[in-house]
C-alpha positions in Angstrom: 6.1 -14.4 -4.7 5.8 -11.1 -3.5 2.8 -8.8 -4.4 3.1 -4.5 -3.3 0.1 -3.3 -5.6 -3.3 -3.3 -7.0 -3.3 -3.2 -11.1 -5.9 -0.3 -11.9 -6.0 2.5 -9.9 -9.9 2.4 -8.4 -12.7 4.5 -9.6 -15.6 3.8 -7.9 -17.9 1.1 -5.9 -20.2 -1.6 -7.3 -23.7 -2.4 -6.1 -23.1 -5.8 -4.6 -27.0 -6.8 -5.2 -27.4 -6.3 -8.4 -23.7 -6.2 -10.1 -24.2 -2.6 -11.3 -20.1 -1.0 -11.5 -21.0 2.5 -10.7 -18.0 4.8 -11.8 -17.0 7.9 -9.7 -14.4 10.4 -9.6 -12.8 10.0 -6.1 -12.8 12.9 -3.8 -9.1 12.7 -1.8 -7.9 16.0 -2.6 -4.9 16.3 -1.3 -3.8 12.6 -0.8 -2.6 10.1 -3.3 -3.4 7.5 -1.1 -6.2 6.5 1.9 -5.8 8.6 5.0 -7.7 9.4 7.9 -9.3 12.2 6.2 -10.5 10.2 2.7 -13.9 9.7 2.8 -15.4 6.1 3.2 -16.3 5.5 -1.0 -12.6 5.8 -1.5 -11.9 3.2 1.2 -14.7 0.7 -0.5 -13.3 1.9 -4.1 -9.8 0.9 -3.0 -11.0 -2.5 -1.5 -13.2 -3.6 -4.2 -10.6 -2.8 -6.6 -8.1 -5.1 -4.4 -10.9 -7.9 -4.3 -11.3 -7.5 -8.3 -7.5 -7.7 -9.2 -6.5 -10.1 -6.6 -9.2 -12.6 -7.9 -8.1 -12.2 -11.2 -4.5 -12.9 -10.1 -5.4 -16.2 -8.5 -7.0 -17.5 -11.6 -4.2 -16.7 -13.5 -1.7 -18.8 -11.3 -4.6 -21.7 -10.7 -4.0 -22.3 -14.3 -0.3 -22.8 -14.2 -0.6 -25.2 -11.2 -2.0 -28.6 -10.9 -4.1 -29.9 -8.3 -2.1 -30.3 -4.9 0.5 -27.2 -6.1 1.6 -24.8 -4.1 1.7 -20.7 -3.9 3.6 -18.9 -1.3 2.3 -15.2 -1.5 4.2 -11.9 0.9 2.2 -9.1 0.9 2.8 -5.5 3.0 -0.7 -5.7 4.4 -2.2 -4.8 7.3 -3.2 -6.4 11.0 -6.1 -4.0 11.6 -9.5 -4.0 9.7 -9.1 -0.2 9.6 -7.5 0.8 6.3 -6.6 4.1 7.7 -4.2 3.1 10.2 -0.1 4.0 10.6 1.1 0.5 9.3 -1.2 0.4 6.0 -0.6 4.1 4.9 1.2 6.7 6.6 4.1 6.4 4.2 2.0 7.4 1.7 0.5 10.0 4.1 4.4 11.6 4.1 5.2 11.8 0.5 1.4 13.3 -0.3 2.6 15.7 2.5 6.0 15.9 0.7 3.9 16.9 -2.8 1.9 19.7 -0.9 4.9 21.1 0.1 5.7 21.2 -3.6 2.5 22.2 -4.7 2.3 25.3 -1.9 6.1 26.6 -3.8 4.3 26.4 -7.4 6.7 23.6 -8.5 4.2 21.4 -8.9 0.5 21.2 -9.6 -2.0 21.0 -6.4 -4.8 19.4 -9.0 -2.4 16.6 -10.1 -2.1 15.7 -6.7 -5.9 15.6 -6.4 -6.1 14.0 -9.1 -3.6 10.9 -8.0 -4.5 7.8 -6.6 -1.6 5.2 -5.9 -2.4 1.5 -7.4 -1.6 -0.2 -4.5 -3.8 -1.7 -1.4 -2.5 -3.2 2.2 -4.9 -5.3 2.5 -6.1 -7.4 5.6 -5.5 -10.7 6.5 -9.3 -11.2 6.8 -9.6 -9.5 3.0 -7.2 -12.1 1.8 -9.3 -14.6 3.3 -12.7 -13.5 1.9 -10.9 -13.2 -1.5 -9.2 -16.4 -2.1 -12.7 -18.6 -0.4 -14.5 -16.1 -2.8 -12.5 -17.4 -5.7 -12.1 -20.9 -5.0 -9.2 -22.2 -6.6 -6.9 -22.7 -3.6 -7.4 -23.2 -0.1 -5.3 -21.5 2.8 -2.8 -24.1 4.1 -1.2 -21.4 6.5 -1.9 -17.7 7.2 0.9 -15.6 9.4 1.6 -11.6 9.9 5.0 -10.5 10.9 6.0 -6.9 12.1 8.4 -5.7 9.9 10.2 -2.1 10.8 10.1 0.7 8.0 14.2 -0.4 7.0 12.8 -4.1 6.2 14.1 -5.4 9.5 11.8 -8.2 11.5 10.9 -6.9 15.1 9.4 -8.4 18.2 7.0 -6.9 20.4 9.7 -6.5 23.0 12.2 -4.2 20.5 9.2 -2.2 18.9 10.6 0.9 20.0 13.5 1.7 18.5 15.6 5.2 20.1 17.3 6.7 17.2 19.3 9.9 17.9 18.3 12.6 15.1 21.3 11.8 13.0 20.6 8.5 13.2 16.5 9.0 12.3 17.6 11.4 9.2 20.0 8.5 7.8 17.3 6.1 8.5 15.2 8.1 6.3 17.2 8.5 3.2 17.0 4.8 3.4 13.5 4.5 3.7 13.0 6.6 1.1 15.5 5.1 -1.6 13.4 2.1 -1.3 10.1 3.9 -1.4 11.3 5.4 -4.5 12.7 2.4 -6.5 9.3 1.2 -6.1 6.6 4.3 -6.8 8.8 6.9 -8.7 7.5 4.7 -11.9 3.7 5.3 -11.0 4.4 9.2 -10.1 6.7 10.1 -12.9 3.7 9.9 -15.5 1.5 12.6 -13.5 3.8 14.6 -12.0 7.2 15.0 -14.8 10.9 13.0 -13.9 12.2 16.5 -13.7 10.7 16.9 -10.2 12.0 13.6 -8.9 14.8 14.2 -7.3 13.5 17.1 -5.3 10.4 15.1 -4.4 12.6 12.5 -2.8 15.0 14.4 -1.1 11.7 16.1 0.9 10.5 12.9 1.1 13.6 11.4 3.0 13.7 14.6 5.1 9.8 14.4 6.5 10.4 10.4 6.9 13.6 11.2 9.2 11.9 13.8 11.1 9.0 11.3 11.7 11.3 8.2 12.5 12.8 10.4 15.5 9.9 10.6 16.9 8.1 6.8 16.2 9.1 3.4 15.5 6.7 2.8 12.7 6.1 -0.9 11.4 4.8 -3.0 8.2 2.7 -6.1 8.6 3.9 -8.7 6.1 1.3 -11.1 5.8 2.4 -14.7 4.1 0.1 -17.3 2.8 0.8 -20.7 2.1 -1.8 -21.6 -0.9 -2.9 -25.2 -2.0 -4.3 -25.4 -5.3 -7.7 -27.5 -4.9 -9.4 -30.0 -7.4 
């Protein structure tokens, strides 16, 4: 089973001490996503919301399973502790980027942007951990993190750079972003109109090309083995 996303988009942070669910706007103007520049209560906002969702997926499926069952779970996660880094969000850095450019011709509004946070959350392998102990109903039976290239294709740390000519890295990026789009032009149409789709994605496939000539970005797919406990 393969999981891409959180369920609610996150509003705010909760007082661990006392259980108190304090709800915020989120300040990310800008981004639809975390980035380098969000400021750390969207990073916790976006984490507890991962820990809150995730949990109540696992008690979902503990109740389908019987004692001794398994789970096998893929996520697109992260290897770093560091939500902010190229392989947990930069895709989403290059369509909020693709948005602006939008926003700055007046075919779009710059507040729905603000106003936009993506339901989804890379998580860590070490957030996974904490949230399925946390929940008790399985145990880890394995835990592994692969490097995965931005066209779905497994690498090794010996073939991490990949030389593209710029022909080549624009091609690469209408792929990239045919996939992006099968999967988030659902959770953009309702802000931003269907009308604007196409021309989002065509700027989107352009910036990704532009930045695939230049790096050889990667995914971490995380894949846990799960053993439903007594």
């Amino acid at each position: 089973m393969k999981l891409s996303s959180i369920y609610k988009v996150p509003c705010g942070e909760m007082n661990n001490e006392d259980g108190v669910v304090i709800t915020t706007n989120l300040d990310n103007r800008g981004k639809i996503y975390i980035s380098k520049t969000s400021p750390e209560s969207v990073q916790k906002a976006y984490a507890l919301q991962f820990q809150t969702d995730f949990s109540a997926f696992l008690r979902s499926r503990s109740e389908e399973l019987v004692p001794g069952g398994r789970m096998v779970l893929s996520f697109i996660g992260r290897s770093s502790p560091d939500p902010t880094t190229e392989e947990a969000c930069f895709q989403w850095e290059l369509l909020a980027q693709a948005l602006m450019s939008m926003a700055n011709e007046g075919i779009i509004e710059e507040e729905n942007i603000d106003a936009f946070n993506a339901p989804y959350y890379a998580a860590s392998s070490e957030e996974l951990k904490i949230a399925i102990e946390k929940e008790g109903s399985f145990s880890i039976d394995r835990l592994e993190i692969s490097p995965v290239d931005w066209e779905g294709g497994s690498i090794s740390e010996k073939s991490y750079h990949i030389v593209r000519s710029k022909p080549e890295s624009l091609t690469s990026g209408r792929r990239v972003a045919r996939t992006i789009r099968a999967v988030v032009e659902p959770m953009l149409e309702p802000t931003f109109g269907q009308n604007v789709m196409d021309e989002l994605f065509e700027r989107y496939a352009k910036i990704v090309g532009e930045y695939l000539y230049v790096s050889s970005p990667r995914y971490a797919l995380i894949i846990v083995s799960l053993v439903r406990m007594s």
